[in-house]
Biotite code that builds the C-alpha atoms (Angstrom):
import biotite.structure as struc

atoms = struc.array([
    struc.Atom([98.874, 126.880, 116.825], chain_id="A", res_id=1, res_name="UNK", atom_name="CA", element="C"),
    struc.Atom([97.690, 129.935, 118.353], chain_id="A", res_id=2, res_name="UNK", atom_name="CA", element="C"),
    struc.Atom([94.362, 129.800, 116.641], chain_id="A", res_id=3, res_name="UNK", atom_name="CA", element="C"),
    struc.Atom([93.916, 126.484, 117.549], chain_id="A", res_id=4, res_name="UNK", atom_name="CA", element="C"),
    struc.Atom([92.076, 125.827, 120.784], chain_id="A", res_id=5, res_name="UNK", atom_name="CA", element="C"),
    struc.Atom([90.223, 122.782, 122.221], chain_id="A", res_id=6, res_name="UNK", atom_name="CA", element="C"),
    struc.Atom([86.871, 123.129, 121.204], chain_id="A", res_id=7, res_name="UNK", atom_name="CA", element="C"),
    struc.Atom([88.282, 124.189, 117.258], chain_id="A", res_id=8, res_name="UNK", atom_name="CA", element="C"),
    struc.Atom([90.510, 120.688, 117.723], chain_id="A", res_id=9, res_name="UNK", atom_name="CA", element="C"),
    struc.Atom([87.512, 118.939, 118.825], chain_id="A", res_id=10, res_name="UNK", atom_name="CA", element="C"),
    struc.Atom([85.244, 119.756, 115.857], chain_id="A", res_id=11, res_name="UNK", atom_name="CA", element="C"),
    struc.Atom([88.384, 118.977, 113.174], chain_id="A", res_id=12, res_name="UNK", atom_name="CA", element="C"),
    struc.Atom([88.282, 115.900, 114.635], chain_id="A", res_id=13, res_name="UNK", atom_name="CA", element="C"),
    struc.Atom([85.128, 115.303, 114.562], chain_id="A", res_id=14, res_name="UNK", atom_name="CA", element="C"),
    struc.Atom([84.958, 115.415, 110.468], chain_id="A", res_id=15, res_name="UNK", atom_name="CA", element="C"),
    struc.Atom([87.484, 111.800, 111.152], chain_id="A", res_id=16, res_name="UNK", atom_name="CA", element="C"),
    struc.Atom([85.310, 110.502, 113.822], chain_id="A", res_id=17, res_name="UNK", atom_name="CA", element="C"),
    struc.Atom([82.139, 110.533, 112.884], chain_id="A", res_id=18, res_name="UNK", atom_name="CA", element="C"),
    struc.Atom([81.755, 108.862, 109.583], chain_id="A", res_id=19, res_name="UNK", atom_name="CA", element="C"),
    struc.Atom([83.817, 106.154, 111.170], chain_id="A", res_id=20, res_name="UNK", atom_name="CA", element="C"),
    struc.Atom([80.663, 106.055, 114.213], chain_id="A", res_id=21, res_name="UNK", atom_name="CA", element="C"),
    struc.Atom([78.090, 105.834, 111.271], chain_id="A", res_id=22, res_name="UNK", atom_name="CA", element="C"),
    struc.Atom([80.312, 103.070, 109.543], chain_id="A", res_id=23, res_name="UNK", atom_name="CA", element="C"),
    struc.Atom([80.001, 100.783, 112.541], chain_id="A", res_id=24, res_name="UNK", atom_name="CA", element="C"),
    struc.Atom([76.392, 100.330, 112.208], chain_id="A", res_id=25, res_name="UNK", atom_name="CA", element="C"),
    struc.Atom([76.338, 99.580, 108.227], chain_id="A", res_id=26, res_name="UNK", atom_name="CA", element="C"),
    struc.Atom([79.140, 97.333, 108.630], chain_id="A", res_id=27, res_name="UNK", atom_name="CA", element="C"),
    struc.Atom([76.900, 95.226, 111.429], chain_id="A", res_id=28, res_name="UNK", atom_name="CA", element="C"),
    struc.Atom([74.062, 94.990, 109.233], chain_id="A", res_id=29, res_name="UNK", atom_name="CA", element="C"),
    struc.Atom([76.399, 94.460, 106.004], chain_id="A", res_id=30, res_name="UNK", atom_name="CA", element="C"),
    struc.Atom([79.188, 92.551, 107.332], chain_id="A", res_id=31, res_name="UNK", atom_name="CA", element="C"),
    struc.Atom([78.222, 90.904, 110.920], chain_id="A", res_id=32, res_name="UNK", atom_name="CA", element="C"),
    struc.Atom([81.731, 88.737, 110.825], chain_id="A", res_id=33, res_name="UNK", atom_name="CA", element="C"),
    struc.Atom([83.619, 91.522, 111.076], chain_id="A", res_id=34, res_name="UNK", atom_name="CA", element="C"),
    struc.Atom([82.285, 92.566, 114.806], chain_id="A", res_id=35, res_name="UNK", atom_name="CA", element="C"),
    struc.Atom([82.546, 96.084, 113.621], chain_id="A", res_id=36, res_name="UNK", atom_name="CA", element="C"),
    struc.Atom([81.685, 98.332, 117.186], chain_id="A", res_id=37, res_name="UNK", atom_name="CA", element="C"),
    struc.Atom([81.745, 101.881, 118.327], chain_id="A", res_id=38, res_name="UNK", atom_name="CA", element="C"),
    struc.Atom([81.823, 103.019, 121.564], chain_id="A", res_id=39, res_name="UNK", atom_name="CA", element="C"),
    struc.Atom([81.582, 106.552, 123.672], chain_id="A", res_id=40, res_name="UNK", atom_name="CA", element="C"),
    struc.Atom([84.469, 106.817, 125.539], chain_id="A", res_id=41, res_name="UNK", atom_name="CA", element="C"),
    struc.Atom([86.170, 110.488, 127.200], chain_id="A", res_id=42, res_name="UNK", atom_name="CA", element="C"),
    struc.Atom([84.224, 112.340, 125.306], chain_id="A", res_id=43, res_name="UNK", atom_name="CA", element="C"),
    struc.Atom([85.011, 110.891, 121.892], chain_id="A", res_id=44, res_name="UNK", atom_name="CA", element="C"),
    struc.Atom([84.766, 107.337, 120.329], chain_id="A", res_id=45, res_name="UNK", atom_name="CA", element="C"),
    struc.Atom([86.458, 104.355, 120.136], chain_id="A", res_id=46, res_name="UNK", atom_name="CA", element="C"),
    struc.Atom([85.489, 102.111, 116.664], chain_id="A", res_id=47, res_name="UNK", atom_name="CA", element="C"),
    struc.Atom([86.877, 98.757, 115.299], chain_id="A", res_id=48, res_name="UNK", atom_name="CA", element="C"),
    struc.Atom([85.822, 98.443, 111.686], chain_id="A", res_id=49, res_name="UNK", atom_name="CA", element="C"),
    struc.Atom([87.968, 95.282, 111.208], chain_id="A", res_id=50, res_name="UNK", atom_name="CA", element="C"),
    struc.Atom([91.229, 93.642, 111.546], chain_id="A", res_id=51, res_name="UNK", atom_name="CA", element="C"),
    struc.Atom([93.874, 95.662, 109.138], chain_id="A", res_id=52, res_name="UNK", atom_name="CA", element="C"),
    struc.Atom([91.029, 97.920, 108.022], chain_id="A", res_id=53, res_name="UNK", atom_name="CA", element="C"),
    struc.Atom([92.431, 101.878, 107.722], chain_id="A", res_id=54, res_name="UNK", atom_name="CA", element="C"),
    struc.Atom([89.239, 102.851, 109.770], chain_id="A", res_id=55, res_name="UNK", atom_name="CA", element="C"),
    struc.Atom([88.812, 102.290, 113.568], chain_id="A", res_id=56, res_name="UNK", atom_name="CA", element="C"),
    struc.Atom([90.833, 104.297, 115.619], chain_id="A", res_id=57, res_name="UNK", atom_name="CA", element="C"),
    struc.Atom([89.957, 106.072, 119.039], chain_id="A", res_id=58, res_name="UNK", atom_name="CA", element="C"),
    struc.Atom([89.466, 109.882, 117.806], chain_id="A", res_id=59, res_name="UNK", atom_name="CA", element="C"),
    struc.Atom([88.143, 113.020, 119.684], chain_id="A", res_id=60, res_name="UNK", atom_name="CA", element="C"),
    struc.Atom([88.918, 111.594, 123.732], chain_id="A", res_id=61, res_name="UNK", atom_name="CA", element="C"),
    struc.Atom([90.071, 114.222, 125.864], chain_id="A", res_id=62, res_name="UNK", atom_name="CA", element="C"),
    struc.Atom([89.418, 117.405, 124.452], chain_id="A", res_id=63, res_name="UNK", atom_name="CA", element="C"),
    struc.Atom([86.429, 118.839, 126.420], chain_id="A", res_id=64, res_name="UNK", atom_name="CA", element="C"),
    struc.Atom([88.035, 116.668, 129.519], chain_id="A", res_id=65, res_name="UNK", atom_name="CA", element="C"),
    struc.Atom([90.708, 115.035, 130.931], chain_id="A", res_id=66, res_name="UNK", atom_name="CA", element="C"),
    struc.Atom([92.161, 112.344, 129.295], chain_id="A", res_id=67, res_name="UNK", atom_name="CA", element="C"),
    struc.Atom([92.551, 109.766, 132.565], chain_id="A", res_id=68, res_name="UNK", atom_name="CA", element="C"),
    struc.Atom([94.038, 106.615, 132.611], chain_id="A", res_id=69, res_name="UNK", atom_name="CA", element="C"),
    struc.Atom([90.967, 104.767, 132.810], chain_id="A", res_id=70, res_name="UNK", atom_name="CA", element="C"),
    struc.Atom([89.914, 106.095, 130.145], chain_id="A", res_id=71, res_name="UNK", atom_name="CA", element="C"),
    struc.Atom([92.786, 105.020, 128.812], chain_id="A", res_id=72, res_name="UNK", atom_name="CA", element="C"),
    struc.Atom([92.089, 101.487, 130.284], chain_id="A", res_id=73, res_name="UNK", atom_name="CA", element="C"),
    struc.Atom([88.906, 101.429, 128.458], chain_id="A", res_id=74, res_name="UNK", atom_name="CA", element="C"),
    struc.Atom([90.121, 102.094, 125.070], chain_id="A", res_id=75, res_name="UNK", atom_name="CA", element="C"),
    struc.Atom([92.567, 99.649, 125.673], chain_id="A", res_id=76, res_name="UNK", atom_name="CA", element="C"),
    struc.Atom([89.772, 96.938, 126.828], chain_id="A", res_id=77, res_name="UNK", atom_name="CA", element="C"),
    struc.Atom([87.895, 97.962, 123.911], chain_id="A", res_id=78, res_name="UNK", atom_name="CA", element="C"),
    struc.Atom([90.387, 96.797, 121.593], chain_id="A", res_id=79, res_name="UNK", atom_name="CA", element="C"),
    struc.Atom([91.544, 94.418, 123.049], chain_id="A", res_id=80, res_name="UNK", atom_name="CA", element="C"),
    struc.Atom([88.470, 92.514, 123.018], chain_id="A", res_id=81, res_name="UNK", atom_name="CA", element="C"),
    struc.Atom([88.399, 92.378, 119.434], chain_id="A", res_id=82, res_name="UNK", atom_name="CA", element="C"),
    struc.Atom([92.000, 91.552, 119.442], chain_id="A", res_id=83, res_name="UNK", atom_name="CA", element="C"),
    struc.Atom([93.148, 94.418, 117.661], chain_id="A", res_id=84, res_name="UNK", atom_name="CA", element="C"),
    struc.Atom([95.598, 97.273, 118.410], chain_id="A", res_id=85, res_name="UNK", atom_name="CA", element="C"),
    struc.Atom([94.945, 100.282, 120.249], chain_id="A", res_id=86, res_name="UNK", atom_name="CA", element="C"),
    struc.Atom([95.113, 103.320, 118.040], chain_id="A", res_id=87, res_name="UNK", atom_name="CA", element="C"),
    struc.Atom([94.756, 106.623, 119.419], chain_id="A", res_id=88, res_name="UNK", atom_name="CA", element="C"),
    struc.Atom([94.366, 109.844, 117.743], chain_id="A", res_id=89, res_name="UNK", atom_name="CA", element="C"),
    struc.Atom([96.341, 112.444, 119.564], chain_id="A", res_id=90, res_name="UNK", atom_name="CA", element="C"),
    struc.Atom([96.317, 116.300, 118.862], chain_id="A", res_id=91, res_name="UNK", atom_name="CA", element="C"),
    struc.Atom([99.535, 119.278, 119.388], chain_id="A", res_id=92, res_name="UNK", atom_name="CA", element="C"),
    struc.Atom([96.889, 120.886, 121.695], chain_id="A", res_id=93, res_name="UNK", atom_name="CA", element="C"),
    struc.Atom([96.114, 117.787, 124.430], chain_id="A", res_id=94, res_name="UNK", atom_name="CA", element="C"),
    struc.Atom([97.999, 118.713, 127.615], chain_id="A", res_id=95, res_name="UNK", atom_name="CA", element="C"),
    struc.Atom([101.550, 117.265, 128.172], chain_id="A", res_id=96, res_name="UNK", atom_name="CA", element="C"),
    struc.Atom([100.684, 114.985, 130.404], chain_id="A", res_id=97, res_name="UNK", atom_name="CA", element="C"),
    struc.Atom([98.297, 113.224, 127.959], chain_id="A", res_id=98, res_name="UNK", atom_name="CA", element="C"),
    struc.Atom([101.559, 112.908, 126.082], chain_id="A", res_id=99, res_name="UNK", atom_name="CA", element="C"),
    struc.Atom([103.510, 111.234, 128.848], chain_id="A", res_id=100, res_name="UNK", atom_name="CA", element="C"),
    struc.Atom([100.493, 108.572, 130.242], chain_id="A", res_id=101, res_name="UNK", atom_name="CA", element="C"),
    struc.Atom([101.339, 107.321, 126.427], chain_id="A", res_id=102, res_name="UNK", atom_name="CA", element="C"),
    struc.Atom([104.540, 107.473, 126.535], chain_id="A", res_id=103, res_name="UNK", atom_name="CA", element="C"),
    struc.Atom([104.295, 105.617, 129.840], chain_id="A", res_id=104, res_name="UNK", atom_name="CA", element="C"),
    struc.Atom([102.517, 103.005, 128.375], chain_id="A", res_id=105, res_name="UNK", atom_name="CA", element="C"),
    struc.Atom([105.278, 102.239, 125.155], chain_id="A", res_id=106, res_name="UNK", atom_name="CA", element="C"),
    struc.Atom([102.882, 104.123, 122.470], chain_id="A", res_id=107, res_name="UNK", atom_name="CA", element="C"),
    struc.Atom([104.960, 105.643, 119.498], chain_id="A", res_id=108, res_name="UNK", atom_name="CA", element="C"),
    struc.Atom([103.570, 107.652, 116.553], chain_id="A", res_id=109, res_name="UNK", atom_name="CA", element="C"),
    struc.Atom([102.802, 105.626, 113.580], chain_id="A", res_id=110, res_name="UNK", atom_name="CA", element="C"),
    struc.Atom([101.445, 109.038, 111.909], chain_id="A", res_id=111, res_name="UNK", atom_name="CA", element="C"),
    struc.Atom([101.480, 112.368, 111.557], chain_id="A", res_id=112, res_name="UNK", atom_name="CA", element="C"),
    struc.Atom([98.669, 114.743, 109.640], chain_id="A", res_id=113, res_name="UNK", atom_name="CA", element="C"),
    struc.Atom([98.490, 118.658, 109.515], chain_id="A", res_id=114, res_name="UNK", atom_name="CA", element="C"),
    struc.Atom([95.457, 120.463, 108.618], chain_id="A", res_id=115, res_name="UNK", atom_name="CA", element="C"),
    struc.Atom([96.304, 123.542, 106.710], chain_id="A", res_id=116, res_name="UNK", atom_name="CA", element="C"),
    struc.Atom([93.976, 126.564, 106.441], chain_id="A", res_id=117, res_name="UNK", atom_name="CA", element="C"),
    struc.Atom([93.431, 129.501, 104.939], chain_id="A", res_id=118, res_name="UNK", atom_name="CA", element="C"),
    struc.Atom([90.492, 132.010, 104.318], chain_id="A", res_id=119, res_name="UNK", atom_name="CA", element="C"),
    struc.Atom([89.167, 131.505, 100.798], chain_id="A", res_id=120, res_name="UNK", atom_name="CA", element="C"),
    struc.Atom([86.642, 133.919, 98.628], chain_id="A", res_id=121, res_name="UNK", atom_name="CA", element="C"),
    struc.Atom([84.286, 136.103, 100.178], chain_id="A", res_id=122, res_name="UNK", atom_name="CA", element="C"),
    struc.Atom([82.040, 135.299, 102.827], chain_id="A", res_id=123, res_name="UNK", atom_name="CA", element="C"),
    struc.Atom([79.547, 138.058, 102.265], chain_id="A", res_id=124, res_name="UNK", atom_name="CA", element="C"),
    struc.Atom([78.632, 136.592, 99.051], chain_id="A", res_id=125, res_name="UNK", atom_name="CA", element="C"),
    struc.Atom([78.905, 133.372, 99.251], chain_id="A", res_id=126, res_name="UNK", atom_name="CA", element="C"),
    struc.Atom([81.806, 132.358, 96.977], chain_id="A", res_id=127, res_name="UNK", atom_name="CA", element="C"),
    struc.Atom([83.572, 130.350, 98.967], chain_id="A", res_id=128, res_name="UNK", atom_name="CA", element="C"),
    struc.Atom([86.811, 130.727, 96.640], chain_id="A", res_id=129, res_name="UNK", atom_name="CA", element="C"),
    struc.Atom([86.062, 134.161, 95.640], chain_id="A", res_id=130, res_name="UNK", atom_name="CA", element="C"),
    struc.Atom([84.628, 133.330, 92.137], chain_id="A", res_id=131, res_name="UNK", atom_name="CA", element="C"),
    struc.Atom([81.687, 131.181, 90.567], chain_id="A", res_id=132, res_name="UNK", atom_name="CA", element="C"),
    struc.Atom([82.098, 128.000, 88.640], chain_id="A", res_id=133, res_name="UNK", atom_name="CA", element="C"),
    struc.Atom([78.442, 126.700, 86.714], chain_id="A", res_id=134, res_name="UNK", atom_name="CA", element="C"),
    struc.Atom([78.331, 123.053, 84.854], chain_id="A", res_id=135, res_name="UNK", atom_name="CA", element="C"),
    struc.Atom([75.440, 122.027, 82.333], chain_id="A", res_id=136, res_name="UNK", atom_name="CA", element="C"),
    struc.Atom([75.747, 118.046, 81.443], chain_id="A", res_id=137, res_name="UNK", atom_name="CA", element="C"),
    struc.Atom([73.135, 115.941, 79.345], chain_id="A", res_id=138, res_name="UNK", atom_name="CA", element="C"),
    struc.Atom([73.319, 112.568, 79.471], chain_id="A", res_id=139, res_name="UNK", atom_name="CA", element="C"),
    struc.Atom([72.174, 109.725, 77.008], chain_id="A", res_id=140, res_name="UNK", atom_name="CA", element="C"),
    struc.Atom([72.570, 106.723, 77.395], chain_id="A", res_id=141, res_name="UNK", atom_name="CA", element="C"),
    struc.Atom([70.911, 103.323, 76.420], chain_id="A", res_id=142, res_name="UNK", atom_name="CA", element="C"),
    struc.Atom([71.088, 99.238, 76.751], chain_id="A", res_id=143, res_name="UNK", atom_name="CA", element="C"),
    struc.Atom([72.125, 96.799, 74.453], chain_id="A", res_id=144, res_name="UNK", atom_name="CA", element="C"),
    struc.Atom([71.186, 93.510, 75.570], chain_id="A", res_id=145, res_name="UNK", atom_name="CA", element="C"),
    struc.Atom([74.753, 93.508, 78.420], chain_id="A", res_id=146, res_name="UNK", atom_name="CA", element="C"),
    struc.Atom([76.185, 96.549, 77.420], chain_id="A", res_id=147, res_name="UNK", atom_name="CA", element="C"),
    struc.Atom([74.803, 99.958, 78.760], chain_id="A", res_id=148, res_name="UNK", atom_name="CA", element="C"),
    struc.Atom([77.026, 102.870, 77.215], chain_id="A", res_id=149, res_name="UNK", atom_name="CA", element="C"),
    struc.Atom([76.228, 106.259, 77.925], chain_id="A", res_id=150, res_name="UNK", atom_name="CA", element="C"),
    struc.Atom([77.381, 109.600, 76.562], chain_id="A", res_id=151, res_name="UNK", atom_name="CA", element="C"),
    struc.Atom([77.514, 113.026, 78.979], chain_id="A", res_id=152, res_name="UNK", atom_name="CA", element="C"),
    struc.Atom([78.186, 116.153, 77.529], chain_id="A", res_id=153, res_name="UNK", atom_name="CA", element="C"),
    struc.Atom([77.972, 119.577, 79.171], chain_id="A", res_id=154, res_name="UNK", atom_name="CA", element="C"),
    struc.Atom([79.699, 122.507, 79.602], chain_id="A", res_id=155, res_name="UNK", atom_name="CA", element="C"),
    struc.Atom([81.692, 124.581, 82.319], chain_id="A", res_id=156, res_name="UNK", atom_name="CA", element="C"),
    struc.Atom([81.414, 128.170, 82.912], chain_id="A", res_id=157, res_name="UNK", atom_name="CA", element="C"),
    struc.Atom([83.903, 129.961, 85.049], chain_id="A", res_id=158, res_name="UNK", atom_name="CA", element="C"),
    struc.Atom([84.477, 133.459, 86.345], chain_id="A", res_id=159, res_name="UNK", atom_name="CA", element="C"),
    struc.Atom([87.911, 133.170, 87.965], chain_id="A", res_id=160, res_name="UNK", atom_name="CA", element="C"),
    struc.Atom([90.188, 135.231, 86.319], chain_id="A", res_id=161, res_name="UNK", atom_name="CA", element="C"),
    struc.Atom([92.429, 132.430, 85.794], chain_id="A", res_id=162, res_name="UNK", atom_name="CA", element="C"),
    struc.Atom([90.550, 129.259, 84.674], chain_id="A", res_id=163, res_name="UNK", atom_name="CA", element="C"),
    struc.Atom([88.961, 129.181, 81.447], chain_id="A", res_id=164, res_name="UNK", atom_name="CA", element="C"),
    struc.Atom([85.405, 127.783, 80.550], chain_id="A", res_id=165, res_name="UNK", atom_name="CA", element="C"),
    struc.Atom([85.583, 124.529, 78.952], chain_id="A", res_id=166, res_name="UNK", atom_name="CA", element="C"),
    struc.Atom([83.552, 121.703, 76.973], chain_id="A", res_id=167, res_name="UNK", atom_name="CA", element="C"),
    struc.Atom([82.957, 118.720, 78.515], chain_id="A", res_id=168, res_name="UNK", atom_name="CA", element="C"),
    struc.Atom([82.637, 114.913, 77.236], chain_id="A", res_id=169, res_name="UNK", atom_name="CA", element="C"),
    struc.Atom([82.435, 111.593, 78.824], chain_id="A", res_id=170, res_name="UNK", atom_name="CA", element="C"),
    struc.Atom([81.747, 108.147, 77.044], chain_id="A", res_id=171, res_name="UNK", atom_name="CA", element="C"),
    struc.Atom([81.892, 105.292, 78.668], chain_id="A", res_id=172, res_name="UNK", atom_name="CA", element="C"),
    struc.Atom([79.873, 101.891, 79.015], chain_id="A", res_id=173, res_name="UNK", atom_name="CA", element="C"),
    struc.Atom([78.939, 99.468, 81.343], chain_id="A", res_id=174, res_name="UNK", atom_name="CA", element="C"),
    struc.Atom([78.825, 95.597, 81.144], chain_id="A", res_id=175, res_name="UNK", atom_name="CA", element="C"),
    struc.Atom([77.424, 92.612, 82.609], chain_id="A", res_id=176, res_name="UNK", atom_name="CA", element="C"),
    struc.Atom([80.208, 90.153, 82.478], chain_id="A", res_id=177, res_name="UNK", atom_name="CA", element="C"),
    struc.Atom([78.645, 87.464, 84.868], chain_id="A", res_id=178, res_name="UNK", atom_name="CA", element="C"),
    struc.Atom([76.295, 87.147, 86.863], chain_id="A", res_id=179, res_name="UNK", atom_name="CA", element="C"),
    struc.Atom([78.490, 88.916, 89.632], chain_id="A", res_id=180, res_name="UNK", atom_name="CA", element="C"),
    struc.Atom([80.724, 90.953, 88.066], chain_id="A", res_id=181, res_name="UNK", atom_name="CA", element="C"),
    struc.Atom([80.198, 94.036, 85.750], chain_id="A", res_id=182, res_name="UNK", atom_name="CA", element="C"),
    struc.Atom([82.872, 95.587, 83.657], chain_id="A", res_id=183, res_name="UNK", atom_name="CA", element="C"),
    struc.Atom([82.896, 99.327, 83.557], chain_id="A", res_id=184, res_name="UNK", atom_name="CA", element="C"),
    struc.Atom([84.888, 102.002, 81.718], chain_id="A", res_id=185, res_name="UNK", atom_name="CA", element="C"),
    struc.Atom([84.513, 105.930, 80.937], chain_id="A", res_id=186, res_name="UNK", atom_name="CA", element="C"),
    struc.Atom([86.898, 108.706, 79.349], chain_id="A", res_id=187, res_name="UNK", atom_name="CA", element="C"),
    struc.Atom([86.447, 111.551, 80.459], chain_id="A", res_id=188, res_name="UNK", atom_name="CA", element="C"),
    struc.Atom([87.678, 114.942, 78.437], chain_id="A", res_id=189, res_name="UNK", atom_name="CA", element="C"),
    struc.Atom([87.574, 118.137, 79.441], chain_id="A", res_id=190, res_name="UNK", atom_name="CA", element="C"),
    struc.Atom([88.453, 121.009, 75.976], chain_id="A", res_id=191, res_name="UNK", atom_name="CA", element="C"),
    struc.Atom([89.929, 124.383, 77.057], chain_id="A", res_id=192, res_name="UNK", atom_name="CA", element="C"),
    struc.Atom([87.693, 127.399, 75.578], chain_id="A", res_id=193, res_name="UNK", atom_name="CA", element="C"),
    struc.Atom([89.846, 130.235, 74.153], chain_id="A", res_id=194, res_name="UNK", atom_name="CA", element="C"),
    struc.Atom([93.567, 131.282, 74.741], chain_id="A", res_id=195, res_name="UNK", atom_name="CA", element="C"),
    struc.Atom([95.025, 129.842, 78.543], chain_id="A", res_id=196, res_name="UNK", atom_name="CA", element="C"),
    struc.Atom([94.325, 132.931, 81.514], chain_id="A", res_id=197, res_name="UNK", atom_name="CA", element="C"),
    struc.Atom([97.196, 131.160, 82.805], chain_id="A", res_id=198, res_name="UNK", atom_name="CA", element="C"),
    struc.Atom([100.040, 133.640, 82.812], chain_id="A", res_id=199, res_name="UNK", atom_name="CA", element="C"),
    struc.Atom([103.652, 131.930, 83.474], chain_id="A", res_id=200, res_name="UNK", atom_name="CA", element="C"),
    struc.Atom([106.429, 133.357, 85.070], chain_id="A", res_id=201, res_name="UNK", atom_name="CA", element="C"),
    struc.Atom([109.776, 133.836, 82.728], chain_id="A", res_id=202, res_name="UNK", atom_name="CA", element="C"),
    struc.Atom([112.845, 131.449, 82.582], chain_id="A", res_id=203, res_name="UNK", atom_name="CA", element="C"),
    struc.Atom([114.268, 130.441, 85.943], chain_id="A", res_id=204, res_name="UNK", atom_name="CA", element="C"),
    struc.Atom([117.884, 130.669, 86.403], chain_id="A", res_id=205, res_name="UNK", atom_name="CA", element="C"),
    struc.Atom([119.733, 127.792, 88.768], chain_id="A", res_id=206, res_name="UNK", atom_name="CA", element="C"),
    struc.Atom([122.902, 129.105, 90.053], chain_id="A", res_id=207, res_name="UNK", atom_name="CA", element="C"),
    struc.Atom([123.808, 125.447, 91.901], chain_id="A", res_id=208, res_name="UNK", atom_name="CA", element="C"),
    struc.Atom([124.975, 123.170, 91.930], chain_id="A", res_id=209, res_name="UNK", atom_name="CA", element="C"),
    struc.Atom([125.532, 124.457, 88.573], chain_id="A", res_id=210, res_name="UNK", atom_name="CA", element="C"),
    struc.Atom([124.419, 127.189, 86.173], chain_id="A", res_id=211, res_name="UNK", atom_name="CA", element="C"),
    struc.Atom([121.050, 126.806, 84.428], chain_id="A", res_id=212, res_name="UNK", atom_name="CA", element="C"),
    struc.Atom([117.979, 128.069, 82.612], chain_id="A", res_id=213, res_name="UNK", atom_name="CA", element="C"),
    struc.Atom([114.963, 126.450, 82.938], chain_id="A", res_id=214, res_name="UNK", atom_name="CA", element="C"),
    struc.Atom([111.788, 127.968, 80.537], chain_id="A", res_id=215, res_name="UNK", atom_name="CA", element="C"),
    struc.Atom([108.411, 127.408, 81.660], chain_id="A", res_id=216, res_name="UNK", atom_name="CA", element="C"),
    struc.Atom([106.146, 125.597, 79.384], chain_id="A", res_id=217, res_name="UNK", atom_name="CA", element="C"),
    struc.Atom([101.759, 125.590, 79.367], chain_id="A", res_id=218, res_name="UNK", atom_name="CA", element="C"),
    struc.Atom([100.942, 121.752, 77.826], chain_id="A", res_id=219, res_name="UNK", atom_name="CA", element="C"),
    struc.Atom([97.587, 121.618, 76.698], chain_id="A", res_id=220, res_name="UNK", atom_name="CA", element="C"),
])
């Protein structure tokens, strides 16, 4: 964690808060039984997307402040007025005593996620994972009274130095089934150009729990 300050917490949160803030909106206009709702609260937001529904959490309170207990309160109030749980997003770099008003209260952890990073490709030139990758597709496709099928094909050019170009094919169809319901299905194929760049490592010997080879194999 010693790269990891506030303000860098508070915009990886951000990337879960805010799509669930923008969801809260559609969902009124979409699906006004659900009471979806999101509120500004501690500098973050609280959001209730639904009853059961994976989205609608309180995310990004108490970075760029102090996380008080009535601000607690108020995320509390918030869900409970839509008779619903209070979840709260929580981060290794809130202070301690963040920790302990929740422990206080008889919160446990019901999760735990890690955001892994490393620096990828140069930035100078813009290759995010330090090589270029171009794709060309066509598509035709056409309707037959209920059945639309389509056919993409294209192909993939890559310069790592290990990933191949390739060909690339799709069919698939779609069909109206009823009146409110359409059936839909697509195969998608992607054909390795050339011998693999894929170099594998020789056989791997297992001492325990007893004595083994193991050869590496390259499926196509």
């Amino acid at each position: 964690m010693q790269f990891v300050d506030k303000a860098f917490a508070r915009r990886l949160e951000s990337a879960e808060e805010m799509p669930q803030v923008y969801l809260a909106p559609l969902y009124q206009k979409q699906r006004p039984e659900i009471g979806a709702e999101s509120k500004a609260v501690c500098g973050g937001h609280t959001i209730f997307a639904g009853l059961g529904s994976p989205v609608g959490r309180a995310v990004g309170l108490g970075l760029d402040r102090p996380f008080t207990a009535e601000a607690l309160d108020e995320v509390e109030a918030f869900y409970r007025s839509h008779a619903a749980p209070s979840q709260v997003d929580l981060t290794p770099v809130h202070d301690p005593a963040t920790f302990e008003m929740f422990k206080e209260r008889g919160y446990g952890i019901a999760e735990l996620n890690n955001v892994l990073w490393r620096p990828l490709g140069r930035e100078e030139d813009f290759l995010g994972s330090g090589s270029a990758s171009i794709r060309v597709v066509g598509i035709v496709g056409a309707q037959l009274g209920n059945l639309a099928p389509h056919l993409n094909l294209g192909y993939a050019a890559r310069s790592a130095e290990t990933e191949n170009d390739a060909f690339l094919t799709t069919v698939g169809f779609d069909a109206l089934v009823t009146p409110w319901a359409t059936m839909a299905a697509e195969l998608i194929t992607e054909w390795q150009v050339g011998e693999s760049k894929i170099t594998l490592p020789g056989p791997i010997e297992f001492v325990t729990p007893f004595h083994r080879v193991k050869t590496s194999r390259l499926s196509a």
